[in-house]
C-alpha positions as a Markdown table, in Angstrom:
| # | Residue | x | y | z |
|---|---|---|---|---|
| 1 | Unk | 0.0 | 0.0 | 0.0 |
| 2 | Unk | 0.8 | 3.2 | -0.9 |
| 3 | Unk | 1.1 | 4.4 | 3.3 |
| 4 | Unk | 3.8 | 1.7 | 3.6 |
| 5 | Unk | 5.5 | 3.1 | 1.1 |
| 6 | Unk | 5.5 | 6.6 | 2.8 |
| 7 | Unk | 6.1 | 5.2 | 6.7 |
| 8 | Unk | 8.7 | 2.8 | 5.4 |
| 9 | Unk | 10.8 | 5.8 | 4.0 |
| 10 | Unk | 9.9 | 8.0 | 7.3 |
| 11 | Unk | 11.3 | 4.9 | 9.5 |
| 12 | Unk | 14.6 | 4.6 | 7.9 |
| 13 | Unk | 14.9 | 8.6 | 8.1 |
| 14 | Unk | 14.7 | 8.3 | 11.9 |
| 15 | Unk | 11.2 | 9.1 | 12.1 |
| 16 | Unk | 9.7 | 7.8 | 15.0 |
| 17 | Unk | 6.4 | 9.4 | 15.7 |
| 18 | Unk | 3.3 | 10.0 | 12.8 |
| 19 | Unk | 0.0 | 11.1 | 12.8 |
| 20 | Unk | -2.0 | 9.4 | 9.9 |
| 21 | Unk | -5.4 | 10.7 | 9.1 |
| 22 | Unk | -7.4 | 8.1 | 7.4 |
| 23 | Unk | -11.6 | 8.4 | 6.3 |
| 24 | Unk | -14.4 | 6.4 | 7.7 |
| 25 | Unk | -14.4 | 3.6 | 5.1 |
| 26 | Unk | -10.3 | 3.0 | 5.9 |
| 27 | Unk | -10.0 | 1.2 | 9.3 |
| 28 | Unk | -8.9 | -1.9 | 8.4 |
| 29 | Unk | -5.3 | 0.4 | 7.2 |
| 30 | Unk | -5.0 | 1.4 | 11.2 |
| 31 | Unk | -5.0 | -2.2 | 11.7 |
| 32 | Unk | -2.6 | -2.7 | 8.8 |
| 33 | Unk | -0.1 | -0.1 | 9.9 |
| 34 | Unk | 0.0 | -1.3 | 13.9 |
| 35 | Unk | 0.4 | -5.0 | 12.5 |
| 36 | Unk | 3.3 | -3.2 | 9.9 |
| 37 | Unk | 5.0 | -0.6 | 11.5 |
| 38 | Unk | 5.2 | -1.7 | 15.5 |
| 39 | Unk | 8.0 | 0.1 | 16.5 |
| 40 | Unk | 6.7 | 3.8 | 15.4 |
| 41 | Unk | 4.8 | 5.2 | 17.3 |
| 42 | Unk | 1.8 | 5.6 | 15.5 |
| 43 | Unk | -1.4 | 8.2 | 16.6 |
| 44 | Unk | -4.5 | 8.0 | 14.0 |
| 45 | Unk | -6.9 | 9.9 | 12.9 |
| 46 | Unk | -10.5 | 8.7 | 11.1 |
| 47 | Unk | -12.5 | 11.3 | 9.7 |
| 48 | Unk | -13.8 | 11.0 | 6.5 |
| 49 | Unk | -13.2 | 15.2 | 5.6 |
| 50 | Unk | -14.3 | 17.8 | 3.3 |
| 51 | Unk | -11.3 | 18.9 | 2.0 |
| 52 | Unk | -7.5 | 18.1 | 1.8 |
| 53 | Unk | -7.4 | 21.5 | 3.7 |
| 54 | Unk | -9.4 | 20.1 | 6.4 |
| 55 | Unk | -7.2 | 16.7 | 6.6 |
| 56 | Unk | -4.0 | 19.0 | 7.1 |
| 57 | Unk | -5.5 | 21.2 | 9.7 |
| 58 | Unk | -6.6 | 17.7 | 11.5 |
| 59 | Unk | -3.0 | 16.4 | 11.7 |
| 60 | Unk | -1.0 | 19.7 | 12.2 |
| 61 | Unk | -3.0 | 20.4 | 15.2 |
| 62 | Unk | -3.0 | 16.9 | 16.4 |
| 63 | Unk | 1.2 | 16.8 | 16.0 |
| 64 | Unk | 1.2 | 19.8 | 18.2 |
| 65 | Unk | 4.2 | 22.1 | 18.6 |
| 66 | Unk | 7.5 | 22.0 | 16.9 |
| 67 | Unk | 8.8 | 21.4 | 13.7 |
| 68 | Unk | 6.7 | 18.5 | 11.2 |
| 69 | Unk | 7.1 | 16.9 | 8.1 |
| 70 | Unk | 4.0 | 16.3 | 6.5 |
| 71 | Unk | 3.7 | 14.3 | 3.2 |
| 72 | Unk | 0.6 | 13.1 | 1.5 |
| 73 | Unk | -0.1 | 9.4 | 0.9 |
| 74 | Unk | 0.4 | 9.4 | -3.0 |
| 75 | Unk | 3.8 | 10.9 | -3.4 |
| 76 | Unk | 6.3 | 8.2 | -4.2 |
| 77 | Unk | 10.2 | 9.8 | -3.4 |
| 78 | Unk | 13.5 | 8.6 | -2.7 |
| 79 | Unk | 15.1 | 8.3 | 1.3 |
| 80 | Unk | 17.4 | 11.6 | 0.6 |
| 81 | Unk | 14.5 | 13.4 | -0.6 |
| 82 | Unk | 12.7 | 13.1 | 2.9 |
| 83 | Unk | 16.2 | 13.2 | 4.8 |
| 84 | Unk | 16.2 | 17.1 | 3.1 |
| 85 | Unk | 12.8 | 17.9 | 4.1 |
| 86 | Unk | 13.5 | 16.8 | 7.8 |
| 87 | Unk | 16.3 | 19.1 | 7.7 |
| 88 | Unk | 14.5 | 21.9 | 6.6 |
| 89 | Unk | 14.9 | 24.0 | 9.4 |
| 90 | Unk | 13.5 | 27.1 | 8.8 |
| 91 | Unk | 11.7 | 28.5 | 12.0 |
| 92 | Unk | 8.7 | 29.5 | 11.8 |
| 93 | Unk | 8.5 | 29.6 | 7.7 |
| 94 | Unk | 6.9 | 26.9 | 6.3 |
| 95 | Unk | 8.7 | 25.1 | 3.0 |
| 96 | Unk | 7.2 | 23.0 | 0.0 |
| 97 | Unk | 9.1 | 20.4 | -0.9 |
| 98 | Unk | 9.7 | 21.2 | -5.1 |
| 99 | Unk | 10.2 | 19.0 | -8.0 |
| 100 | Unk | 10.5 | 19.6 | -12.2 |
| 101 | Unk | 8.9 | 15.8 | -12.6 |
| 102 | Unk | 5.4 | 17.1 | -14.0 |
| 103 | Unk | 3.3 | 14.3 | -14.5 |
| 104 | Unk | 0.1 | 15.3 | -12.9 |
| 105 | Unk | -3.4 | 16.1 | -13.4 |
| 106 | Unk | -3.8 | 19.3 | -11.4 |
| 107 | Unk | -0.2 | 20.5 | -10.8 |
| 108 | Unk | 0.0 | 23.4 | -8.9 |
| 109 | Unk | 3.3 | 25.3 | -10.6 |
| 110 | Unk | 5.5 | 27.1 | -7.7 |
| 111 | Unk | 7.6 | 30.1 | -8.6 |
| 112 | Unk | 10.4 | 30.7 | -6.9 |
| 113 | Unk | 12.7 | 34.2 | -6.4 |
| 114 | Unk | 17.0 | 33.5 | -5.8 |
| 115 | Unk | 16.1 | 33.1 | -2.1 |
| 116 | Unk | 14.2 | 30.0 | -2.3 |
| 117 | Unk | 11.2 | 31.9 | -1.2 |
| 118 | Unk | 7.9 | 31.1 | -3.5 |
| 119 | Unk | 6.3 | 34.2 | -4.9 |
| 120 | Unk | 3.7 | 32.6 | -6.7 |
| 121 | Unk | 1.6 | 29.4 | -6.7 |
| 122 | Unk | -1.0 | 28.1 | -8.9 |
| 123 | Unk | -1.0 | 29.0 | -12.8 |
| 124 | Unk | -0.7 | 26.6 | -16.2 |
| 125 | Unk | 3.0 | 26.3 | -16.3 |
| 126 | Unk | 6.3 | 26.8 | -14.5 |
| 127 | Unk | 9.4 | 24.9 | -13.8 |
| 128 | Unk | 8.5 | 23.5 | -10.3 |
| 129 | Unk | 5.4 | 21.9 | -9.2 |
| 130 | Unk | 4.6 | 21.2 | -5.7 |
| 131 | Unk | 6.0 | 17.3 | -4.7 |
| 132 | Unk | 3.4 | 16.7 | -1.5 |
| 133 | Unk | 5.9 | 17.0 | 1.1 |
| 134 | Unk | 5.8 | 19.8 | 3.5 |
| 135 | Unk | 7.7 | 20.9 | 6.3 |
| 136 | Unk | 6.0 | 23.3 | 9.0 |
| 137 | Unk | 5.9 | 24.7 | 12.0 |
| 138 | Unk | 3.6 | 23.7 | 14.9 |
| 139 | Unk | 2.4 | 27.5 | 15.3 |
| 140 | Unk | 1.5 | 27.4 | 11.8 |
| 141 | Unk | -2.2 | 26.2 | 13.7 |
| 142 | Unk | -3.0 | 29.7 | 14.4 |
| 143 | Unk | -3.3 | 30.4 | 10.8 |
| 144 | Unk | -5.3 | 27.4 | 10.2 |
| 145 | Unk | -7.7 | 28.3 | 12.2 |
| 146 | Unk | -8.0 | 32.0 | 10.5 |
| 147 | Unk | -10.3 | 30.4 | 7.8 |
| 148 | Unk | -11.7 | 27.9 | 5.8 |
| 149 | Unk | -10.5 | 26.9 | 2.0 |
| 150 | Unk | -11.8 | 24.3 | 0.1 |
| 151 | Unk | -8.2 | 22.9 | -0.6 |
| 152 | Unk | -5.1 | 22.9 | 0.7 |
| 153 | Unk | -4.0 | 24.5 | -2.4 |
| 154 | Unk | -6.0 | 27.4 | -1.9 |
| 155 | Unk | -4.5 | 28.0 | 1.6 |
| 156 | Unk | -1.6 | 27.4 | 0.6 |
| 157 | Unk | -1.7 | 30.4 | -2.1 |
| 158 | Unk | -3.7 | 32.5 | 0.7 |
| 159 | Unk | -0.4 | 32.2 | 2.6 |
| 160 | Unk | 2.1 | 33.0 | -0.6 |
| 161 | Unk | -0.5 | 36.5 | -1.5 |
| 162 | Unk | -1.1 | 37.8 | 2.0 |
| 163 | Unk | 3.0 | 37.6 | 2.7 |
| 164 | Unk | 3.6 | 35.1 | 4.9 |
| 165 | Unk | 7.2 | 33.0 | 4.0 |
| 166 | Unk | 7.0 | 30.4 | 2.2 |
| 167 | Unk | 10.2 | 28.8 | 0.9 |
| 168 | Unk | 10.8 | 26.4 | -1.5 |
| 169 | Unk | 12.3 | 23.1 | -1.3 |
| 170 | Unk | 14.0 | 21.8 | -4.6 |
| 171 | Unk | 13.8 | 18.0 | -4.1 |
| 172 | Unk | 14.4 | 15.2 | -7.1 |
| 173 | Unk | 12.3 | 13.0 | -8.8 |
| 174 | Unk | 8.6 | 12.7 | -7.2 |
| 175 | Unk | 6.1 | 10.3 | -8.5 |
| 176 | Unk | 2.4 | 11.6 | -7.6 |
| 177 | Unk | 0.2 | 8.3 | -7.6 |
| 178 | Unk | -3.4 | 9.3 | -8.9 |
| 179 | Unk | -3.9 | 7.4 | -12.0 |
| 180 | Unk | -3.8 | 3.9 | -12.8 |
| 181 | Unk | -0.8 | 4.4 | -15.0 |
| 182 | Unk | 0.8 | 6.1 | -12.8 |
| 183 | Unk | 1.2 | 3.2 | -11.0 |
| 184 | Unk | 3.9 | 1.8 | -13.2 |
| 185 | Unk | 5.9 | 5.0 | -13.3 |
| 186 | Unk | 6.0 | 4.2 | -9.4 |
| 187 | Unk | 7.1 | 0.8 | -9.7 |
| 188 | Unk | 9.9 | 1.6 | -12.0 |
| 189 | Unk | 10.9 | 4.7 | -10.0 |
| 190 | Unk | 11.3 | 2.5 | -7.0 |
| 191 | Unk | 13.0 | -0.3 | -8.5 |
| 192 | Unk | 15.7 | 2.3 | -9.1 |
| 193 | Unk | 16.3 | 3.7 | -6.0 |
């Protein structure tokens, strides 16, 4: 399964707490990852949600303070990839993990200045598309709770217009699972690393 995938990377990057989110229809994968994963501590949540907004509020608020890496289900990347988002360190700003691999339905296209800080998200092209990995801070819940969006994409470009920092993470080669065929360009891309 496609969560293995994602905890198996976070366990051999010394990851050893996660908050999972999973909806309604999904608890037979709690049972799957405590059978799986026994020696990470594990905390889950099972919501079925409105949004993918909603399900990043829900697990940045349960992970509490500090520094997270949070990192959708579908996005298929190599061990270095998460060992540089885990040593993002950037205070209080929050970072997007980055990658030139478009091969997406709906990417969202990140521009970026010299800094590394994004300027602009959302549009029909650009060099970087956003790789579902992100690294932020615990206080980041006070601006969660400032509204509602109907994606995470939205809030994410709320927080790029109204001048909060948002730097940009330029990671490899990301795989987004959300097509069968994308499927095999997963296989393959694991098989080589």
């Amino acid at each position: 399964p496609l969560v293995g995938h994602t905890l198996q990377r976070f366990q051999k990057a010394g990851v050893r707490r996660v908050v999972i989110i999973f909806n309604s229809a999904e608890r037979s994968c709690v049972k799957w990852v405590r059978r799986n994963f026994p020696d990470m501590k594990t905390e889950f949540i099972v919501k079925s949600t409105k949004s993918s907004f909603e399900s990043f509020c829900r697990v940045v608020k349960k992970l509490g303070p500090g520094r997270h890496l949070v990192s959708t289900v579908d996005s298929i990347c190599s061990l270095k990839d998460i060992q540089k988002m885990l040593s993002a360190r950037a205070n209080r700003k929050v970072c997007l993990g980055l990658t030139t691999f478009v091969d997406d339905e709906k990417p969202l296209f990140a521009g970026m200045d010299r800094s590394g800080r994004i300027v602009s998200l959302g549009g029909k092209s650009g060099r970087w598309v956003t790789a579902g990995l992100y690294s932020v801070p615990g206080t980041l819940s006070g601006a969660l709770s400032k509204g509602k969006w109907d994606s995470l994409r939205l809030f994410l470009g709320h927080l790029v217009q109204s001048g909060y920092t948002v730097n940009g993470i330029k990671l490899s080669h990301i795989v987004d699972v959300d097509r069968p065929e994308d499927i095999k360009t997963a296989e393959n891309f694991l098989r080589s690393h």
